[in-house]
C-alpha positions, -999 to +999 in steps of 0.1 A: +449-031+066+482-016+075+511-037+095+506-023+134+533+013+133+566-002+142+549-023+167+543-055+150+562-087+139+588-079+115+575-078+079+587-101+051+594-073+032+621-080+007+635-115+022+613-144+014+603-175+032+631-200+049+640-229+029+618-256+035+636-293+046+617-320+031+594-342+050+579-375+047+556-376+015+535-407+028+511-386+048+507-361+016+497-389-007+473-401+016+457-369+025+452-365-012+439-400-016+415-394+009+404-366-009+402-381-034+380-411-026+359-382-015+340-392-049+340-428-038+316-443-069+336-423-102+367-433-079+352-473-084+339-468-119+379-459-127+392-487-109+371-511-125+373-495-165+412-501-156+409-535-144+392-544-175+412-525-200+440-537-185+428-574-190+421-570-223+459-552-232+468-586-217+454-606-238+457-594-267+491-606-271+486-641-265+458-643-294+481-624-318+507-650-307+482-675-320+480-657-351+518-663-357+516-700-346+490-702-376+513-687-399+544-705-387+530-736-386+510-733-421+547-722-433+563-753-423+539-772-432+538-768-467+577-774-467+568-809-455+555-838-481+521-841-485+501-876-480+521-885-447+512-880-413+532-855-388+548-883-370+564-899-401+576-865-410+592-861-376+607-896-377+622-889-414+638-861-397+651-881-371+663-907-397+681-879-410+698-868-378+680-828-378+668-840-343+667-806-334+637-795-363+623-823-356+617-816-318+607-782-335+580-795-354+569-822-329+556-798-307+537-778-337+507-781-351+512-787-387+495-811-415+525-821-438+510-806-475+490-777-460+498-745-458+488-711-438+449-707-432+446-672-438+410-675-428+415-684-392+444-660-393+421-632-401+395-643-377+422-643-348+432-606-361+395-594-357+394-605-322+428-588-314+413-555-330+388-559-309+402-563-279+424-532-286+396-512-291+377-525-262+406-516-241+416-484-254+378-471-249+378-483-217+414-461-208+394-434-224+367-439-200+388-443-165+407-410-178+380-389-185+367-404-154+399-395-133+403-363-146+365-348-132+374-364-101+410-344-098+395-312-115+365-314-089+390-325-058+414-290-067+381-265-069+371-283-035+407-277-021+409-242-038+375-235-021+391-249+015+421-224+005+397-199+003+377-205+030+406-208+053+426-176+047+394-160+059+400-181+089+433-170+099+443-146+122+464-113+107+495-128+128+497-151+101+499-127+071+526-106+096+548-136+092+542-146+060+556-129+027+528-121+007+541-135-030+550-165-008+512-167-002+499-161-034+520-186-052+505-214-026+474-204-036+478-203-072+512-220-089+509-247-061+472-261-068+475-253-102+509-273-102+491-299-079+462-301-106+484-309-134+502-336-116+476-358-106+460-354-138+494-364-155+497-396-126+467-411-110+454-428-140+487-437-157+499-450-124+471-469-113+470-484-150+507-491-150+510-508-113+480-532-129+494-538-163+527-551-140+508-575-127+484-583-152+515-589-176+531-612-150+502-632-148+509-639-183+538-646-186+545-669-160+516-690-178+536-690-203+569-700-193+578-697-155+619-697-167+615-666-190+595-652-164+622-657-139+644-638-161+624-614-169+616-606-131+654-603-118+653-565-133+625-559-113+642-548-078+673-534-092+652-511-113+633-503-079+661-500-062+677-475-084+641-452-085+639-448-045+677-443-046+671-417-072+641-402-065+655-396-028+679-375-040+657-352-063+630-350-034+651-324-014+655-301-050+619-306-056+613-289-024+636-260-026+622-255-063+585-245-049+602-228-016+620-205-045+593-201-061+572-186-035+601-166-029+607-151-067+570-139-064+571-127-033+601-100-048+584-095-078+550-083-063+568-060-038+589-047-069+559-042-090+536-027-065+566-001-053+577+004-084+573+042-080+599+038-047+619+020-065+626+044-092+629+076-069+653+063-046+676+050-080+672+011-063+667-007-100+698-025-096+696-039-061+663-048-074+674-067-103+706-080-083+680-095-058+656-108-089+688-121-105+700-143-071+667-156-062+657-165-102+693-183-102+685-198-069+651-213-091+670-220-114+697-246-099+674-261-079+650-267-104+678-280-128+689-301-102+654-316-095+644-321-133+685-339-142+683-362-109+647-370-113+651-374-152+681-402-146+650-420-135+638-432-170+670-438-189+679-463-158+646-483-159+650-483-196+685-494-197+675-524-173+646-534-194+668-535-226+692-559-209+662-578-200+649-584-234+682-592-249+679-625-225+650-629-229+651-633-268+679-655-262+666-679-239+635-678-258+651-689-289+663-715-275+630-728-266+619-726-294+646-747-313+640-770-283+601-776-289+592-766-251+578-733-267+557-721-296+575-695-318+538-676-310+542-684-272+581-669-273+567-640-294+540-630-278+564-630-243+590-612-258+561-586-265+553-589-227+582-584-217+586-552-233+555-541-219+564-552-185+590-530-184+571-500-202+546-492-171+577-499-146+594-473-169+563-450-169+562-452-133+601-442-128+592-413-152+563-402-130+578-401-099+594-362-105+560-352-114+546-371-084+576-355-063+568-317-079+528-323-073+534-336-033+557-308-027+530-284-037+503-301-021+526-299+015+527-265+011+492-261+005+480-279+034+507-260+052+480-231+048+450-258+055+470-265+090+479-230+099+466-221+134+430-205+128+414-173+147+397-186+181+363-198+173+336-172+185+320-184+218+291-210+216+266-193+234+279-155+220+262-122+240+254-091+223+249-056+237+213-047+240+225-004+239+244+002+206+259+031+217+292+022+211+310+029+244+340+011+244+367+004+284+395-008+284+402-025+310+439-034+324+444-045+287+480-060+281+490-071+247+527-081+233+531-097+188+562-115+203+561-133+239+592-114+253+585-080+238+559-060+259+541-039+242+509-024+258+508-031+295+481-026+319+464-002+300+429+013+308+405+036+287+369+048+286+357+059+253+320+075+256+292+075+233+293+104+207+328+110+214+362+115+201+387+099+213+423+111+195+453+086+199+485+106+193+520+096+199+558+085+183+558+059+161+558+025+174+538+036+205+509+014+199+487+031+183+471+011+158+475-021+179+446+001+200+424-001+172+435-035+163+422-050+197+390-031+192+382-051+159+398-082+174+420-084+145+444-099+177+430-108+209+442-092+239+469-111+263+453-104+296+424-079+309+386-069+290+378-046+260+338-040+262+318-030+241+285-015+256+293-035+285+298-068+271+335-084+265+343-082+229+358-120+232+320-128+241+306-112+207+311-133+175+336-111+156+307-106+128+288-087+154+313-067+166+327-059+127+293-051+118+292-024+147+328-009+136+337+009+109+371+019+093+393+041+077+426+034+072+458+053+057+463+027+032+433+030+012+416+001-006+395-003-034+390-030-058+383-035-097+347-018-102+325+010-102+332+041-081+299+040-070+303+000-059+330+009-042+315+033-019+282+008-018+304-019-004+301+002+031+261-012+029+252-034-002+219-029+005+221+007+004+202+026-024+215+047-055+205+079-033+221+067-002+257+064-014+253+095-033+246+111+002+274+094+018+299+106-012+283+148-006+291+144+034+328+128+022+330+151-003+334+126-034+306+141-054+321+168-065+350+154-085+332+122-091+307+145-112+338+159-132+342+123-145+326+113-181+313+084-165+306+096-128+293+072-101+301+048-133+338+053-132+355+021-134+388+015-111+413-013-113+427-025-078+454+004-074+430+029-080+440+040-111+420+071-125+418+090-093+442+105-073+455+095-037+432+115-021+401+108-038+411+071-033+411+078+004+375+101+006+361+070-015+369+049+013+355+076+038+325+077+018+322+045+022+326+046+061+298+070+061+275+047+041+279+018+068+265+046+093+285+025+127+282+027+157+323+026+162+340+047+138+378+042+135+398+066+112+437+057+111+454+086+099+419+084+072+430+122+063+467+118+055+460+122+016+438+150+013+446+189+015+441+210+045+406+225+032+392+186+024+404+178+057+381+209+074+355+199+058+360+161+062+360+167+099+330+187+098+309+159+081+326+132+108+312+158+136+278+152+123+282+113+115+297+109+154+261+116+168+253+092+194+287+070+178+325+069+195+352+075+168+391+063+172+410+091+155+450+080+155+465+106+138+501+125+137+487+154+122+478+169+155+455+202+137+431+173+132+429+163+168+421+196+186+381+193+187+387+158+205+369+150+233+395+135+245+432+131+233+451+102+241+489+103+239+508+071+241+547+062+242+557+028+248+524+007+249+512+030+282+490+065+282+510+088+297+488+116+293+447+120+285+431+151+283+414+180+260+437+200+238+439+231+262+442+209+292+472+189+273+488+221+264+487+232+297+508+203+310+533+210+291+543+172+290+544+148+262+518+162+241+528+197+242+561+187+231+542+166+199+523+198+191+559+223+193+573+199+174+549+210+143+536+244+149+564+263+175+595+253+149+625+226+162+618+210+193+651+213+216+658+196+252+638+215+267+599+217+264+588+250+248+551+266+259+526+274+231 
C-alpha cells in the first residue's frame, strides 16, 4: 500500500539508513549459540567427533616421534662396535673425553652392532596412518555434522524473518528504507550462513587442538613448553587489540550495504522518472558516494582484520626458532630424545597453527555477528498489538462503520486527525475529498487497522475494531489502491487471489463487472497470461481493473477504493462506477478520490483539510455551500480558482 498523502513519517526515499555504532558482540554470539544448541544431540555428536579427532591429531606425533627414535637410534648404533655392551660404549666415549655423545647415547636406546629395525619402523608408521585417518574421518563427520546444524539454524531464522515482518506494524516500513530491509533479509543471513559454516567447526576444533597440544607437550618437556607458551598472550593481546579496531569498519560495511541497495532498488524501480526528469547523473553521483562509502569501509575492515594472521604468524615463527634451539640443546644434553625434540618442534607448530586459524577467523566472525545484529534488529523490532484474547465479532455484517471522537498523529507532536467523528451506513458511499496531506488515506488506514487510533472508537457493526482480531476485520474489507499490485503469475491468479476458493467462472464474472474480460480475451493466452511483478504486458490501467476485479471477487462487506480509478479513461471509469453501484448492495464503500466527477453519486461526501471534516454533505448540498468543496470542484470544472469562491 501507498505511504499516507503527505501525512505520514517522512519516507526513506533516497537517503539510507543512519550509520550504525557498534555494540557489544557477546550477547550476538550467544543468541546464536543458543540457537544453535537448538539441535542439542547433532550439537553433542560434533563436540564429541572433535574431541576424538582431536586426540588422535595429538597423538600422532608422539608415535611418529617414536619412529625417528627407532631410526636414530638404529643409526647410531651400527656406528658403535659390535660385541660390547651400551655402557662400555658410553664409557669408551668418556675415556675419550666426547662426554657430550656420550651423555647423547646414554640416554638412547641403542645395541652397539645393530642397526635400524625397519620392521618396527613400519609397524609404528601404520599406526600413525591410522590415526590420521581416524582423525581426519572423524573432522569429516563433526563438519558435515555442523554444517546441517547452521544450514537448518538460518532456514529457522529465515523463517522467524519471515514470520516477523508479517508481524510488524506499517510504522516500521515508514521508517525503514526498503533496500535497507531487503539486504537484512537476504545479504545478512546469507552472509551470517557462510560465516558460521566457515567458523563454528574450525574454531571449536582449533580452541581443542590448543589444549590438546599443550597437554602434550608439557609431558614432554615442561621448559620447551614454557617457551613455547610465552607467545601465547602477546599473540592474544595483539588479536583483541586488532580485531577492536576492525569491529567498528565491519559494522559500517553492512550499514553501507543496506544502504547501496536501498539506492539501487529505488533507481531501478523509477528508472522511467529518472530518465524523464534527465536525473542519471545525480543518480550515479549518489551510487558513486555511497559504493565508495562500501568501499573504504570495507577495505578498512578486511586490511585491519587481515593484520590479524601475519601477527600470530610472525609470533609463532619466533617461537619455533627457540624452540629448535633449546631443543637442540637437549638433545646434545641426553635429557631429550631427538624423537621427543622432534615431535615437539612439530607441536609447536601446530600449537600456533589453530591460534593462527583463530586470529584469521575473527574478521569473518566479526562480518557474520555484524549481520546477525542487524538481523535480530528486525527479530526485536516492536510488533503490531496482539489481537485481544477473548476477541468479539459483529453478529450483522453490514458493514456500518462510526467514528467516534477518533484522534490520530504518525509523530507525537504533529496532530494530525483530531476529534474526528463519522457515520458511514450500510450500502453507502461515503467520498473522502480534500488537499493533499488532509488525511485522507490515514481514514482508511484506521479502518483496516494498518495503525491504531490515539484516542476515541472506530466500530464496525457496533463492535470496536481494536476488539476484532485484525484477520476478521481484513477479511470483512476490501481494497483498492492507486498503486496497483500484482505479482509473478497468471492473470487469472491474480484476480483469484481476491477469493482462492473461488471458481474458474466466478473470477471470470468478477473481471466482466471490472471490465477485464474484454482486453484479457484480446491476449493469445487470456486468463493464462503470465505477469512479472511490475506488471509487465498490460498497461497501467488494466493493472489497476485487475486489482478491481479482484476486489469484486472478494465480494466485502467494506469496500475501500483509494483513488482505484486514477489509471483508467473516463469511459472505463463510467462504467467501473456502474459495476461498484451494483457490488455496494447492502456493503459501505470508502471512495478517497481527487477526481471529484467520480464522487457526485456519493451518498455522502466528506471533505477534509487538516485532519478535521469541515464539511459533509451530498454533491448539490456541498455545492450549495459554497465552502471548501465547492472551491475543490471550481478548481477543475469552472477554470482557475482565484481569492474568491466562484458559484457553479
Amino acid at each position: 500500500m501507498t505511504r499516507p498523502q503527505g501525512a505520514g513519517p517522512p519516507g526513506p526515499a533516497m537517503s539510507g539508513p543512519p550509520a550504525e555504532k557498534p555494540r557489544s558482540f557477546g550477547p550476538s554470539i550467544k543468541r546464536l549459540l543458543r540457537l544453535l544448541l537448538g539441535h542439542r544431540l547433532v550439537m553433542w555428536t560434533v563436540f564429541a567427533s572433535t574431541v576424538v579427532s582431536v586426540v588422535l591429531m595429538a597423538i600422532a606425533p608422539r608415535v611418529l616421534g617414536h619412529a625417528t627414535d627407532l631410526v636414530f637410534n638404529g643409526f647410531i648404533g651400527s656406528t658403535l662396535p659390535s660385541g660390547i655392551t651400551k655402557d662400555q660404549a658410553v664409557a669408551g666415549m668418556r675415556e675419550r673425553g666426547d662426554d657430550t655423545f656420550a651423555d647423547m647415547v646414554s640416554s638412547m636406546d641403542v645395541v652397539p652392532g645393530v642397526g635400524v629395525d625397519f620392521s618396527a619402523v613400519g609397524q609404528v608408521l601404520l599406526i600413525v596412518a591410522l590415526l590420521y585417518v581416524c582423525s581426519s574421518f572423524l573432522s569429516w563427520v563433526a563438519g558435515y555434522l555442523i554444517n546441517v546444524v547452521v544450514v537448518r539454524t538460518v532456514r529457522l531464522l529465515r523463517a522467524r524473518v519471515e514470520d516477523k515482518i508479517h508481524r510488524l506494524p506499517l510504522r516500521y516500513y515508514d521508517a525503514q528504507a526498503r533496500g535497507d530491509l531487503l539486504s537484512r533479509v537476504t545479504n545478512d543471513l546469507d552472509n551470517l550462513s557462510q560465516s558460521l559454516q566457515q567458523t563454528i567447526s574450525q574454531f571449536l576444533n582449533s580452541v581443542l587442538m590448543v589444549f590438546a597440544l599443550l597437554v602434550m607437550m608439557i609431558w614432554i618437556s615442561p621448559l620447551l613448553a614454557l617457551i613455547a607458551i610465552l607467545t601465547v598472550p602477546f599473540a592474544f593481546i595483539a588479536t583483541a587489540q586488532i580485531a577492536k579496531r576492525s569491529k567498528p569498519h565491519f559494522m559500517a560495511q553492512w550499514s553501507s550495504t543496506g544502504a547501496l541497495n536501498a539506492q539501487v532498488e529505488e533507481a531501478f524501480t523509477g528508472h522511467e522518472l529518472v530518465k524523464v526528469f534527465g536525473r542519471q547523473q545525480q543518480v550515479e553521483a549518489t551510487f558513486d558516494e555511497r559504493n565508495q562509502k562500501l568501499y573504504e569501509s570495507s577495505w578498512r575492515a578486511q586490511f585491519i582484520s587481515g593484520i590479524i594472521m601475519p601477527t600470530v604468524m610472525f609470533l609463532g615463527n619466533l617461537n619455533y626458532v627457540a624452540v629448535a634451539v633449546v631443543g637442540g640443546l637437549r638433545v646434545a644434553s641426553g635429557s631429550l630424545s631427538l624423537g621427543e625434540v622432534q615431535a615437539f618442534i612439530q607441536y609447536s607448530r601446530q600449537f600456533t597453527q589453530p591460534l593462527t586459524q583463530i586470529g584469521s577467523m575473527f574478521n569473518l566472525m566479526q562480518s557474520g555477528v555484524a549481520s546477525a545484529e542487524r538481523i535480530f534488529d528486525v527479530l526485536d523490532a516492536d510488533e503490531e498489538t496482539p489481537d485481544p484474547s477473548s476477541p468479539e465479532s459483529p453478529a450483522d455484517g453490514n458493514g456500518r462503520i462510526e467514528f467516534d471522537d477518533v484522534s490520530f498523529r504518525y509523530v507525537d507532536d504533529k496532530p494530525l486527525i483530531e476529534n474526528l467523528s463519522l457515520v458511514a451506513e450500510p450500502g453507502h458511499m461515503v467520498a473522502i475529498v480534500g488537499p493533499t496531506g488532509a488525511g485522507k488515506t490515514t481514514l482508511v488506514n484506521l479502518i483496516m487497522r494498518f495503525y491504531d487510533v490515539d484516542s476515541g472508537t472506530i466500530r464496525v457493526d457496533g463492535v470496536d475494531s481494536r476488539r476484532m482480531t485484525r484477520d476478521d476485520l481484513r477479511e470483512r474489507t476490501g481494497m483498492v489502491l492507486q498503486d496497483s499490485w500484482l505479482f509473478g503469475g497468471t492473470i487469472f491468479e491474480n484476480i483469484a487471489y481476491g477469493d482462492p476458493t473461488a471458481s474458474r467462472e466466478e473470477v471470470i464474472e468478477a473481471a466482466e463487472l471490472s471490465h477485464v474480460d474484454h482486453f484479457v480475451r484480446t491476449l493469445p493466452d487470456g486468463y493464462d497470461t503470465l505477469l512479472d511483478e511490475e506488471g509487465g504486458g498490460v498497461s497501467a490501467g488494466e493493472r489497476q481493473l485487475i486489482t478491481i476485479a479482484r476486489a469484486f471477487l472478494a465480494k466485502p462487506t467494506i469496500l475501500i477504493l483509494d483513488e482505484a480509478t486514477s489509471s483508467v479513461d473516463t469511459r472505463t471509469e463510467l462504467l467501473i462506477q456502474q459495476a461498484m453501484a451494483a457490488l455496494r448492495t447492502d456493503r459501505t464503500s470508502f471512495v478517497i478520490a481527487h477526481r471529484l466527477s467520480t464522487v457526485r453519486d456519493a451518498d455522502v461526501i466528506v471533505v477534509m483539510e487538516d485532519g478535521h471534516i469541515v464539511e459533509q454533505g451530498t454533491h448539490d448540498e456541498l455545492l450549495a455551500t459554497q465552502g471548501a468543496y465547492c472551491r475543490l470542484y471550481n478548481s477543475q470544472f469552472a477554470g482557475p480558482v482565484e481569492d474568491e469562491p466562484v458559484a457553479p
